[in-house]
MIVO-713318 format. One line per 8 residues: number of its first residue (from 1); their letters; for each residue x, y, z of C-alpha. Coordinates in steps of 0.25 Angstrom, whole numbers, plus 2048, in hexadecimal, padded with zeros to 3 digits. Each point is the difference from the previous one (the first is absolute). Layout:
N
NUM = A = X:Y:Z; ...
This chain:
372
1 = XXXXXXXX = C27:552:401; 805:7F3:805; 803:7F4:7F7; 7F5:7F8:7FF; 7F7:80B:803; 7F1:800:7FC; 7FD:80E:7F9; 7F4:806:803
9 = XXXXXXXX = 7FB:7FA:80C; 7F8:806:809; 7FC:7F6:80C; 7F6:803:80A; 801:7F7:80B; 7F4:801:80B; 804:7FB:80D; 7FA:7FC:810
17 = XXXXXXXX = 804:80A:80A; 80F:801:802; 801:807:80E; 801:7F1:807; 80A:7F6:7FF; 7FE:7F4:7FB; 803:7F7:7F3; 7F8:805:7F4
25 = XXXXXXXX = 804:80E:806; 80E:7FC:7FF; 7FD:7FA:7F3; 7FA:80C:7FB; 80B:80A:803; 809:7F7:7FA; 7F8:7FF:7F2; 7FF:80E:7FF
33 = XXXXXXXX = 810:801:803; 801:7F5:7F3; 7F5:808:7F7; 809:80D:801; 80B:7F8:7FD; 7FB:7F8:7F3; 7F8:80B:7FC; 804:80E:805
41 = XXXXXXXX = 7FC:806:80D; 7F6:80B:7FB; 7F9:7F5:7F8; 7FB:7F8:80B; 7F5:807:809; 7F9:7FA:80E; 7F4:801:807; 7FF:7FB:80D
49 = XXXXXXXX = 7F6:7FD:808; 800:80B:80A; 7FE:7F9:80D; 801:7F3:807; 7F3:7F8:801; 7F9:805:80C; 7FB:7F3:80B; 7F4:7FE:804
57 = XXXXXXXX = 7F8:7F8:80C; 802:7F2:7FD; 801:804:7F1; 80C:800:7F7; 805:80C:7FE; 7FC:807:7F4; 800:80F:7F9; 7F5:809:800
65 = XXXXXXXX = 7F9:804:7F4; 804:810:801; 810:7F8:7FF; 7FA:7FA:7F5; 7FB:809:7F8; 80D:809:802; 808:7F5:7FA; 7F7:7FC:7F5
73 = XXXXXXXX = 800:811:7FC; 80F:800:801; 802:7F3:7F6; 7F7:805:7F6; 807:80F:801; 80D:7FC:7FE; 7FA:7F6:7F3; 7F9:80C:7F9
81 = XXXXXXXX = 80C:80B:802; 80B:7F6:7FE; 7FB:7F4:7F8; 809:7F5:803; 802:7F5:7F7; 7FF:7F5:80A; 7FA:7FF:80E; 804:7F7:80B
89 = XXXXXXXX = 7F9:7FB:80B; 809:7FE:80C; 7F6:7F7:808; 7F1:7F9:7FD; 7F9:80A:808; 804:80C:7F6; 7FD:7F8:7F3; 7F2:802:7FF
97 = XXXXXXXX = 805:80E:7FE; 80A:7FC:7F5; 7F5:7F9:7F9; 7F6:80C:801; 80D:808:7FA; 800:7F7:7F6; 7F1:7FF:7FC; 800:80F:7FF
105 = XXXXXXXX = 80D:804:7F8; 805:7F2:7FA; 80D:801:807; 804:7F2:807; 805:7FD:80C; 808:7F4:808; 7FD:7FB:80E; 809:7FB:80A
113 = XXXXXXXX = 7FE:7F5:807; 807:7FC:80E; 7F9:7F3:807; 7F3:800:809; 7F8:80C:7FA; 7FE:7F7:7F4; 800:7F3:804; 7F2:801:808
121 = XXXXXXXX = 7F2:804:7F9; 7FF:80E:7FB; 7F6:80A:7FD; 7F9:800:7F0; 809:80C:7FE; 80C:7FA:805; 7FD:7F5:7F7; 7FE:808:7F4
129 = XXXXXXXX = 80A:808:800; 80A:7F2:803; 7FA:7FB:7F1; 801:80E:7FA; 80E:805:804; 80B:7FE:7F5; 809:7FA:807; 802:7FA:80E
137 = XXXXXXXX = 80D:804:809; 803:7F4:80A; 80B:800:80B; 7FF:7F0:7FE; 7FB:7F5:7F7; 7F9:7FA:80B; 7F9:80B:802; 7FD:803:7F2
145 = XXXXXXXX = 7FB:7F1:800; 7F9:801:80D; 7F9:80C:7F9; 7FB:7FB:7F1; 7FD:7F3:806; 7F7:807:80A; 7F8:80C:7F7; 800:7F5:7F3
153 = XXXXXXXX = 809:80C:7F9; 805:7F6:7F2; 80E:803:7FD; 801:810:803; 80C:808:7FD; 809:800:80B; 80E:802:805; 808:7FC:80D
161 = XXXXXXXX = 806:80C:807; 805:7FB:80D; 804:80A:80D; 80E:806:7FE; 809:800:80E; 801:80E:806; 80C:806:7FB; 80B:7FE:80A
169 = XXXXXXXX = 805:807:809; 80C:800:808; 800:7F4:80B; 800:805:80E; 80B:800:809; 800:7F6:80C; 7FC:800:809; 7F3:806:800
177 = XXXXXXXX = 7F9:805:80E; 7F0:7F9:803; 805:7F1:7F6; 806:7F5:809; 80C:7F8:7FD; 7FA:7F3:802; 806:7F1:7FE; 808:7FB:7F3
185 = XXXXXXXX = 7F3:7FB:7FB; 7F5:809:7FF; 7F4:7FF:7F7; 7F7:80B:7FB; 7F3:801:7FD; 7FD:80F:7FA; 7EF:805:7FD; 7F4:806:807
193 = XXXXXXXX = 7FD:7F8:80C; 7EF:801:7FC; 7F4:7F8:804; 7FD:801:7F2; 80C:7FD:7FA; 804:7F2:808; 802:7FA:7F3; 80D:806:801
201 = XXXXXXXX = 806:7F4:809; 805:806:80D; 7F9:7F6:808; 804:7F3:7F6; 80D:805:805; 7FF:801:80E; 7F9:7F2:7FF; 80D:7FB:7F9
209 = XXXXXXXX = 80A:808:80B; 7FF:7F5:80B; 803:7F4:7F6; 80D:80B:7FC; 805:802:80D; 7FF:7F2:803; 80A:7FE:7F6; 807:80C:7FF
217 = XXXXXXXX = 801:806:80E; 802:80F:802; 7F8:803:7F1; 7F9:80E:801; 7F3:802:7F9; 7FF:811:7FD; 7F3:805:7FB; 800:80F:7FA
225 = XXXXXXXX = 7F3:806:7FF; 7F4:805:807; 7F2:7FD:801; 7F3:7FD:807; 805:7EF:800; 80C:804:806; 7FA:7FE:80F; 7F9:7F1:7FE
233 = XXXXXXXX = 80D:7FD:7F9; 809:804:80A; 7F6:7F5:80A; 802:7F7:7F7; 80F:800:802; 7FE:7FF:80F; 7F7:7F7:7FE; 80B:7F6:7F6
241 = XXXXXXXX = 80B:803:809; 808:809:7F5; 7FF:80E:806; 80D:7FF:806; 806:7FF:7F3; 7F6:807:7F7; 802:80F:7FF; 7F5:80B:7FC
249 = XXXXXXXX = 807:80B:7FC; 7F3:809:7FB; 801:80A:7F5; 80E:805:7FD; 807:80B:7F6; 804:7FB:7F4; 80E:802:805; 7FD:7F6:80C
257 = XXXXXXXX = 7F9:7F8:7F5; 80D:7FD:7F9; 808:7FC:80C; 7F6:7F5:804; 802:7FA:7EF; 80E:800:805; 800:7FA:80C; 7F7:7F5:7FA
265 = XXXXXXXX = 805:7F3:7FC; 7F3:7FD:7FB; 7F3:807:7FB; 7F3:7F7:801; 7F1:805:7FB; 7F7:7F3:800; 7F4:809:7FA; 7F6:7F8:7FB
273 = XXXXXXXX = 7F8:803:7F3; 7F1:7FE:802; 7F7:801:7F3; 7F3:7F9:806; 7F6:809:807; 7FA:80D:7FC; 80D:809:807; 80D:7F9:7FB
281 = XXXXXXXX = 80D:801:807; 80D:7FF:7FD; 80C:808:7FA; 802:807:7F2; 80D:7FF:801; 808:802:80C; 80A:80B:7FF; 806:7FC:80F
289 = XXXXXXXX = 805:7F3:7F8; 808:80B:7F6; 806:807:80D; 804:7F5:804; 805:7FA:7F6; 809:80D:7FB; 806:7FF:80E; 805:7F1:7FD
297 = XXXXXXXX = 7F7:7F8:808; 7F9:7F3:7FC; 7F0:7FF:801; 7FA:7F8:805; 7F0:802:7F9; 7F4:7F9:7FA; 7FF:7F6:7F6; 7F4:805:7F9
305 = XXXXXXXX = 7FA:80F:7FD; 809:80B:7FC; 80D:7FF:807; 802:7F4:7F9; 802:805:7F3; 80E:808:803; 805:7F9:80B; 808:7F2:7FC
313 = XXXXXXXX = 7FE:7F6:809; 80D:7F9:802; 807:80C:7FB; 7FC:80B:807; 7FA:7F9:80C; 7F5:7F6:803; 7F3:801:7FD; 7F4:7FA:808
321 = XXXXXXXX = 7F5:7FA:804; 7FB:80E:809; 7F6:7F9:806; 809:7F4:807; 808:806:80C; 807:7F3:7FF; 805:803:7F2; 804:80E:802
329 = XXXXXXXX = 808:7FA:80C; 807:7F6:7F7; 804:80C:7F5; 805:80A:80C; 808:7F7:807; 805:7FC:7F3; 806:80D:7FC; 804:804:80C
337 = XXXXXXXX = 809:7F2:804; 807:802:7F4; 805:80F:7FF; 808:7FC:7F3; 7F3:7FC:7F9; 7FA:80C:804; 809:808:7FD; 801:7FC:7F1
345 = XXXXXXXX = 7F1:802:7FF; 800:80E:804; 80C:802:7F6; 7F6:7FB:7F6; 7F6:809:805; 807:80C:800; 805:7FE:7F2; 7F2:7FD:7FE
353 = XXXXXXXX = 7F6:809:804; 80C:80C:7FC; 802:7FC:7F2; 7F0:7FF:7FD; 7FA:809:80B; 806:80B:7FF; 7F9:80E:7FB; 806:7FE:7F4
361 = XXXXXXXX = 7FD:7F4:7FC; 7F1:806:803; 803:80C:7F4; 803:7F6:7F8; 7F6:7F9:801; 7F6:80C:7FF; 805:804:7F4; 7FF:7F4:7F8
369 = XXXX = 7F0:801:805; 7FF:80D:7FA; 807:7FD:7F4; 7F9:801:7F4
């Protein structure tokens, strides 16, 4: 048993489908790495979802009540045959089961909570088993605050358990085949190119490009990612005058993926954070800020929402305005006509986002949670 080890834990973590990619998969997979880790592997059991969320005409995708059911039956099973001692919830849509779990056999159970699942209204259960759960997991404090302030939840038990970075893996050698060498002063913009998520700033920065160029001729903007925007975006760069020196370089491999932090001088993400309204946008957290970051770039972000909360404006880059293209202008142009500058920001990110994002530093903190 590891120091520091809680005895007898049994931990049942009930979780979305984990056949996509995505955040709160990721986020799953790495919990369940931590929980074997603080507690021993055969004391920590999942179940999964077993499928995606089927789509539907004009609908959002949702599961069907046989994939239900299944999952509900396989909970309950593995709670009767093995009873865990705590059960956690790795997203809003599984806790009413948690909280069902928990009326039937006393055993309580924790909720992560990433960003705009529970920002927005929810359903009664939802709600219910938000006030019921004994203790609330957030990847940030905004969103933590976001969340009590919303649902009216008092001072409920909570922790902060932000993403961990991948672990690393070796760089790739240059150069690599399908990523351009591009100019001295590249900046990157890396996340879904989605009609649904344009709070995510591509097009703040394609509106600030023309005000870069005219200051800093032979800048490049790259985008990596994919999308169903990526078409009226790439007008609008015809339309601006940048797509000469705008590059949509599409979905790439992880290796690729790491050549263009690289390359970058800079990496910019302007997202916005949108709480009115019934559907709220924004981003949880924003793992490409910790790519980047790792890689020793300064970010250029927003001032408000939860980027904001790890990146040190002045320290490991600027933070903005994301909806003036005339500010996000002012803060590119900034970092990239003073290469020095820059280049002690992303020092200070590295050291960072390595020192305090690394898996672990997530351990750690999971086991002073479960401690007793």
């Amino acid at each position: 048993m590891k120091p520091g080890r809680p005895s007898q834990t049994r931990i049942l973590v009930l979780a979305p489908s984990l056949k996509s990619i995505g955040g709160v998969q990721n986020y799953t997979k790495v919990l369940l790495d931590a929980l074997a880790d603080v507690v021993g592997k055969g004391n920590v059991r999942c179940v999964a979802i077993p499928e995606d969320p089927a789509p539907r005409n004009g609908e959002p995708p949702a599961l069907g009540i046989s994939t239900k059911l299944h999952f509900a039956a396989s909970a309950l099973a593995a709670t009767v045959s093995w009873r865990p001692n705590l059960v956690i919830c790795a997203h809003i849509g599984v806790a009413p089961l948690g909280r069902a779990i928990q009326r039937l056999t006393g055993i309580p159970y924790w909720i992560v909570l990433y960003g705009i699942e529970v920002w927005g209204d929810l359903s009664a259960a939802k709600r219910s088993a938000l006030k019921r759960a004994a203790r609330l997991v957030a990847i940030t404090q905004f969103t933590l605050d976001v969340t009590v302030g919303r649902h009216a939840l008092g001072h409920p038990s909570a922790i902060i358990l932000p993403p961990t970075l991948p672990r690393q893996s070796p760089p790739p050698a240059e150069p690599t085949d399908g990523v351009p060498k591009g100019t001295p002063r590249i900046v990157l913009t890396v996340g879904r190119i989605a009609a649904s998520e344009r709070y995510k700033g591509h097009e703040i920065m394609l509106r600030a490009w023309p005000s870069v160029l005219r200051r800093l001729p032979g800048a490049e903007y790259w985008i990596v990612g994919d999308g169903d925007d990526r078409q009226r975006l790439e007008a609008l760069s015809r339309e601006l005058g940048v797509a000469g020196a705008t590059r949509f370089l599409g979905s790439v491999s992880p290796e690729k993926l790491a050549v263009c932090y690289h390359r970058c001088c800079v990496f910019a993400m302007p997202a916005r954070t949108e709480l009115d309204g019934a559907v709220p946008r924004g981003e949880g957290f924003g793992i490409v800020f910790l790519e980047a970051m790792a890689a020793g770039k300064p970010v250029v972000g927003p001032r408000m929402g939860a980027p904001a909360e790890f990146i040190r404006s002045g320290e490991h880059g600027l933070l903005v305005d994301p909806s003036s293209a005339a500010e996000v202008a002012d803060a590119l142009v900034e970092l990239l006509d003073d290469p020095a500058r820059a280049g002690k920001m992303g020092a200070a990110a590295k050291e960072w986002v390595t020192r305090e994002f690394t898996f672990e530093r997530f351990c750690d903190r999971l086991r002073r949670a479960l401690a007793p």
